[in-house]
C-alpha positions as CSV (number, residue, x, y, z in Angstrom):
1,X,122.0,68.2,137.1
2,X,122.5,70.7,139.7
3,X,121.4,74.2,139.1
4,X,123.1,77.5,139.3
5,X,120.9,78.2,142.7
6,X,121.5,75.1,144.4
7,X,125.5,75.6,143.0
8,X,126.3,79.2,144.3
9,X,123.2,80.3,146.4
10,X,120.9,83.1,145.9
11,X,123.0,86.1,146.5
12,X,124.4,88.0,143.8
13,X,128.5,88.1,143.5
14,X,129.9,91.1,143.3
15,X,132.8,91.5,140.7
16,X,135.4,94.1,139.9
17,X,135.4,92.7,136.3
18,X,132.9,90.3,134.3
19,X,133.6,86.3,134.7
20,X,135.5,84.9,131.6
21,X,133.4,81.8,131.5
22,X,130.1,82.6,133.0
23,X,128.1,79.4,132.8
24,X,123.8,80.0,131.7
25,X,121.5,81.7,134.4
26,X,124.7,83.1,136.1
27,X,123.7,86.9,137.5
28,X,126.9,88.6,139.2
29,X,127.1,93.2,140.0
30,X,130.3,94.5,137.6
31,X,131.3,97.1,140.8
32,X,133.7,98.8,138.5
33,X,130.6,99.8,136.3
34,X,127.9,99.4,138.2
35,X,125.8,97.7,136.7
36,X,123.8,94.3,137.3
37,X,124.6,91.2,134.6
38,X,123.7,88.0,133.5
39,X,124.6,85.2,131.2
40,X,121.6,84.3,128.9
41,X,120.4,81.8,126.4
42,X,117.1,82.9,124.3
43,X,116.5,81.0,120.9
44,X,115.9,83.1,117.7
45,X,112.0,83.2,117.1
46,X,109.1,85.1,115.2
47,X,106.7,86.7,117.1
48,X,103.6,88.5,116.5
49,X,103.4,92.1,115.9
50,X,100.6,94.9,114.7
51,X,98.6,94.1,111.9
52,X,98.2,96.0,108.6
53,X,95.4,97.9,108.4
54,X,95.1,97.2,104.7
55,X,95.5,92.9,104.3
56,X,97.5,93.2,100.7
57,X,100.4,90.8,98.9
58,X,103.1,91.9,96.5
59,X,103.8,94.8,98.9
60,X,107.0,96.9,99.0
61,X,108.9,96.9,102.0
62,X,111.6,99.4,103.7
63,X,112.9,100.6,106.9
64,X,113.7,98.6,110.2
65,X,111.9,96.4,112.7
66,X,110.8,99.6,114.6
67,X,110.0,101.8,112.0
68,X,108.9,100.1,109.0
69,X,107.4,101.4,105.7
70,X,104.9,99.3,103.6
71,X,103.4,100.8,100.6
72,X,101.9,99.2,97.3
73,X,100.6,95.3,96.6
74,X,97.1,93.7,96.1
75,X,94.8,93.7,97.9
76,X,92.9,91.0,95.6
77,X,92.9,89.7,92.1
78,X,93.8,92.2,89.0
79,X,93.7,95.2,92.1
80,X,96.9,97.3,92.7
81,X,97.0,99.9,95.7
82,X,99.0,103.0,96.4
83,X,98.0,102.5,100.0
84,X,101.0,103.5,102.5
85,X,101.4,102.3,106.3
86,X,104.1,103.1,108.8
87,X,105.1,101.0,111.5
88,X,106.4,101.9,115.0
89,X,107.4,98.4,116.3
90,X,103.8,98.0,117.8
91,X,101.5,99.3,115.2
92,X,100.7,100.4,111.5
93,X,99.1,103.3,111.1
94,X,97.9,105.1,107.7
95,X,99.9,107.8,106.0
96,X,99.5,109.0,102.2
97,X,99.1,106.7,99.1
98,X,101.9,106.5,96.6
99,X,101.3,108.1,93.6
100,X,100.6,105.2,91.4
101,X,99.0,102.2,92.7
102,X,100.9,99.1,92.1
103,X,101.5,95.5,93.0
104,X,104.8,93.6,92.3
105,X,106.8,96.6,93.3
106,X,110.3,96.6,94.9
107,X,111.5,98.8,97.9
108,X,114.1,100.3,99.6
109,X,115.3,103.0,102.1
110,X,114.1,104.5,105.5
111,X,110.7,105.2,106.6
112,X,111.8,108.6,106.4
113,X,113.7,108.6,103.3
114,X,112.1,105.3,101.3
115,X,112.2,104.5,97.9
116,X,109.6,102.8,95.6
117,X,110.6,101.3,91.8
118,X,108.4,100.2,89.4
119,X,105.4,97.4,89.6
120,X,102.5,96.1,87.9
121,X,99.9,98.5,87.3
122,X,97.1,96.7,86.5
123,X,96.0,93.5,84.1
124,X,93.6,94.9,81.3
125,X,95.4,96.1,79.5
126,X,98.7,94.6,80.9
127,X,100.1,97.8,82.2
128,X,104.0,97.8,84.0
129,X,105.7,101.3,84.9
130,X,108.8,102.5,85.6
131,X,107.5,104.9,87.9
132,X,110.3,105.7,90.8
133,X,108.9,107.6,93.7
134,X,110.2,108.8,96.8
135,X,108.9,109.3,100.2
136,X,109.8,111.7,103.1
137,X,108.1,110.4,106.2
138,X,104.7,112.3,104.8
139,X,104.3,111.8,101.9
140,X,105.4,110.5,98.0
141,X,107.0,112.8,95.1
142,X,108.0,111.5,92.0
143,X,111.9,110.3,91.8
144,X,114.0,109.1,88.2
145,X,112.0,107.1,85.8
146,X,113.5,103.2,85.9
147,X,115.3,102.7,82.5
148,X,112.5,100.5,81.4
149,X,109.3,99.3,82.5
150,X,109.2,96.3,84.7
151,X,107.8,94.5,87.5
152,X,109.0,91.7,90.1
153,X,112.4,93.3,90.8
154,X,114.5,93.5,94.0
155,X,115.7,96.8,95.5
156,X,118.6,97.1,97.8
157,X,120.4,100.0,99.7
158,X,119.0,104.0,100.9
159,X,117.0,106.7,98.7
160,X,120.2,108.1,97.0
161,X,122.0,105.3,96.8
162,X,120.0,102.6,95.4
163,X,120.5,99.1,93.3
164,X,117.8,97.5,91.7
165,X,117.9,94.0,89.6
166,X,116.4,91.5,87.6
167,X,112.3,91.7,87.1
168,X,110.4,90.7,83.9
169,X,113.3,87.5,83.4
170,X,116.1,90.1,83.3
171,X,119.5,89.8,84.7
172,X,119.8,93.9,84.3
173,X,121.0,95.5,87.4
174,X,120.7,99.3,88.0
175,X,122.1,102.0,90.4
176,X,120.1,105.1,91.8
177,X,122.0,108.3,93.1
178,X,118.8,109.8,93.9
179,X,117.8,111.6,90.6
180,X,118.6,109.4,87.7
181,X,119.6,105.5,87.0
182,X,123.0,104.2,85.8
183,X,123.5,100.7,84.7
184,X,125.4,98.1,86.2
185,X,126.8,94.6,85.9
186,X,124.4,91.9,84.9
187,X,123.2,88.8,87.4
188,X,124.5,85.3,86.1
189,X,121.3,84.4,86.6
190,X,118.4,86.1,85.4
191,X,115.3,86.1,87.8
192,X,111.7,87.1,88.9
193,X,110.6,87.0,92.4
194,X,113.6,86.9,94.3
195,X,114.8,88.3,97.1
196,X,117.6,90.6,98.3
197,X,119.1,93.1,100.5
198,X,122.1,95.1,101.5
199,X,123.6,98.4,99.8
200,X,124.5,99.6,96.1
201,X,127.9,98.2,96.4
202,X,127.1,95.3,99.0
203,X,124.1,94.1,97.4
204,X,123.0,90.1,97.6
205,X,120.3,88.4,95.5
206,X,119.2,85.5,96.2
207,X,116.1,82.8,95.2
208,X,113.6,83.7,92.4
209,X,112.2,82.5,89.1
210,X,114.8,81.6,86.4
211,X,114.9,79.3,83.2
212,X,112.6,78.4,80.6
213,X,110.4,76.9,81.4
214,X,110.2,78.7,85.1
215,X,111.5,76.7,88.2
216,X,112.7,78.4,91.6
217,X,116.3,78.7,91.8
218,X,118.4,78.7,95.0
219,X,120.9,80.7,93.8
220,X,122.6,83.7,95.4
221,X,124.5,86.6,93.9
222,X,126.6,88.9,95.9
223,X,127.5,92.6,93.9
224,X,130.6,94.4,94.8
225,X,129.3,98.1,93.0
226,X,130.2,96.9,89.3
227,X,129.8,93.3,89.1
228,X,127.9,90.0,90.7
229,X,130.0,86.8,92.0
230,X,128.1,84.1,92.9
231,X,127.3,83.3,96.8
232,X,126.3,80.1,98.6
233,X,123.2,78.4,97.8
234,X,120.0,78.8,99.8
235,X,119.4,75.6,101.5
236,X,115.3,75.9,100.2
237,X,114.7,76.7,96.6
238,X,112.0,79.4,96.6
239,X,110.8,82.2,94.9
240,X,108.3,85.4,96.3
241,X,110.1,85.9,98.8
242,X,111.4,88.3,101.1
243,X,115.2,89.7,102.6
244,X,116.9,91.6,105.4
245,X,119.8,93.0,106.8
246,X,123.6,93.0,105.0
247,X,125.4,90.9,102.6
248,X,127.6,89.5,105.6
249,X,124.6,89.3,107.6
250,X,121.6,88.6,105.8
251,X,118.1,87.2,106.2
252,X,115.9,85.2,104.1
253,X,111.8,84.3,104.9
254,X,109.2,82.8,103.4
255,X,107.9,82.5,99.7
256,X,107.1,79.7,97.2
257,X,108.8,76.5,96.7
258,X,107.1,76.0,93.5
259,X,105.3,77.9,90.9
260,X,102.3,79.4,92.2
261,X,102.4,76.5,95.2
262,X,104.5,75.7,98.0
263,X,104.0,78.3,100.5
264,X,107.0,77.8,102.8
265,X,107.7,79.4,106.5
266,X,111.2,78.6,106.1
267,X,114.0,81.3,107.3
268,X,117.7,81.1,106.8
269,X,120.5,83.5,107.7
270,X,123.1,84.2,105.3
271,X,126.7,85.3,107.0
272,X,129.0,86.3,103.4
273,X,129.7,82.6,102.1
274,X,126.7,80.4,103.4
275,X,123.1,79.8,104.5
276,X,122.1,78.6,107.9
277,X,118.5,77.0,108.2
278,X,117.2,78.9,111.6
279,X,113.5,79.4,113.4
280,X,110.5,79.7,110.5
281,X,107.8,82.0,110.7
282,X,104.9,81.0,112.4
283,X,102.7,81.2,109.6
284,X,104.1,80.1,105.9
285,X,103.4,83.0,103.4
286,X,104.6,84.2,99.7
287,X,104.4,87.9,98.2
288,X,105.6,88.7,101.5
289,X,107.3,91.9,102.2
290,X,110.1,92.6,104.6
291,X,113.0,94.9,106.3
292,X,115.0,95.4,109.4
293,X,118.1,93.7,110.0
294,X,119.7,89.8,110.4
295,X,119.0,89.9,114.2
296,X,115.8,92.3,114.0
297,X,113.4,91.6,111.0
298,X,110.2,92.5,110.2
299,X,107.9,90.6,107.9
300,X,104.7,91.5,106.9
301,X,102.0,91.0,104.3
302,X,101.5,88.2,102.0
303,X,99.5,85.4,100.2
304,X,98.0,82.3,99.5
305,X,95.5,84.7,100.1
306,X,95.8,88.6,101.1
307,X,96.9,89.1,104.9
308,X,97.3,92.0,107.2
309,X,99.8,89.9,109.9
310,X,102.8,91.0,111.2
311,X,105.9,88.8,112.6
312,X,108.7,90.1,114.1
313,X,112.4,88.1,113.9
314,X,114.9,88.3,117.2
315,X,118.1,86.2,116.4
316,X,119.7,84.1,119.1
317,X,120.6,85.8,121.9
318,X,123.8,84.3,123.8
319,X,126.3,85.9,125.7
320,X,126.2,88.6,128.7
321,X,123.7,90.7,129.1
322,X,123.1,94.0,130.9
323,X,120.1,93.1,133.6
324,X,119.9,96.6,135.3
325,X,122.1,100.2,135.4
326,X,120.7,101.0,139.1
């Protein structure tokens, strides 16, 4: 198959406007807006990024690709942490612990404006809080108690406008304004573990530990603000896992296919009705953390045992692409 070289040569077209149909490889100089293009094709992959300085599990996750916000998790068995790291697309670096240490903690927000909700404290005795704190870029002041006590919970949404649901085999779903907690419409499905992502009234849940006894459910949940309809199924059962992104343009990575087994590396993309099987992470993990968006996620953290990596996600890249403004 001939290529574009051999086709056109190696000069570069110049073009009052961009080519309707520009085939792979195809580079051409818009003169009207002077800039240099090309049509490209890159497949969506995980790469590696900056490790955490702290290797910890069950961490809370917030922010975007290029300035994330980890906080909380273990960083062994029967330990919770309050330690904090910030990262700037590159690098974590250390900033001031949370209040209260915990592991199986939920997060939300900005790395400027992040939000922390309750977690496990510790195992003897069997300790969960409903300790809410929030942090501005610095450091952590307390926020609104949760209504109850619980652990394994999702958060969704900013600082001041927060949802958070299920935890401790509850279907309970909460709202945040940024002082105090109002309740919500229950899940259909109560669940542990699971994931989720998007606002207070574009919320999705999805995966997780439901029934009696446990197994790892596929379902998904979208909320509207008052009430949950159910979403298309993930294509891999899993729970301890992580999200990112929107409702209509989710992102779903890693966790456990079973109980307790079953790490998975599996990713799928989630568009408002369906899930879409897309590149895994390079390594499989569970109590793994996350933020950023559908196209640029972050994922960090995790078990079988704890670890400090950090992949980064870059959806498929196809279409024209600005080469060069000079």
């Amino acid at each position: 198959m001939a290529t574009y070289n051999e086709i056109k040569g190696d000069t570069v077209e110049v073009r009052a406007t961009d080519p309707v149909n520009p085939v792979e490889g195809e580079i051409w100089y818009n003169s009207t807006t002077g800039v240099l293009k090309g049509k490209v094709f890159i497949a969506a992959a995980w790469a590696s990024g900056g490790n955490l300085n702290t290797a910890r599990y069950s961490v809370g996750g917030a922010g975007t690709q290029t300035a994330g916000l980890s906080f909380g998790g273990s960083s062994g068995p029967a330990v919770s942490t309050g330690d904090t790291e910030e990262y700037d697309g590159s690098s974590w670096s250390e900033q001031n612990n949370l209040s209260t240490g915990r592991r199986y903690t939920s997060g939300c927000g900005t790395q400027t404006a992040g939000l922390c909700v309750a977690g496990f404290v510790r195992s003897a005795p069997n300790e969960t809080t409903d300790a809410v704190e929030e942090y501005d870029g610095s450091s952590w002041t307390a926020g609104g108690a949760y209504p109850i006590p619980t652990n394994s919970l999702v958060s969704a949404g900013t600082q001041t406008s927060a949802v958070s649901f299920g935890g401790n085999g509850s279907n309970a779903t909460n709202e945040y304004n940024g002082s105090s907690w109002t309740s919500g419409g229950s899940m259909s499905v109560p669940r542990d573990f699971g994931g989720g992502l998007g606002t207070q009234t574009a919320g999705l849940s999805f995966g997780g530990k439901t029934g009696s006894p446990q197994t790892s459910t596929n379902a998904t949940e979208e909320y509207d603000g008052s009430s949950w309809t159910t979403g298309g199924v993930l294509n891999t059962a899993r729970n301890v896992l992580a999200g990112a992104g929107l409702q209509t343009a989710g992102l779903a990575f890693g966790g456990n296919t079973g109980l307790g087994s079953g790490t998975t590396a599996v990713t799928e993309k989630y568009d408002g009705s369906s899930w879409t099987t897309t590149s895994s992470l390079a390594n499989a993990r569970s109590y793994i953390a996350g933020c950023g968006t559908q196209t640029l996620g972050l994922a960090f953290g995790g078990s079988p045992i704890p670890v400090n990596s950090t992949e980064e996600f870059t959806d498929t890249i196809d279409g024209t692409q600005i080469i060069t403004t000079s």
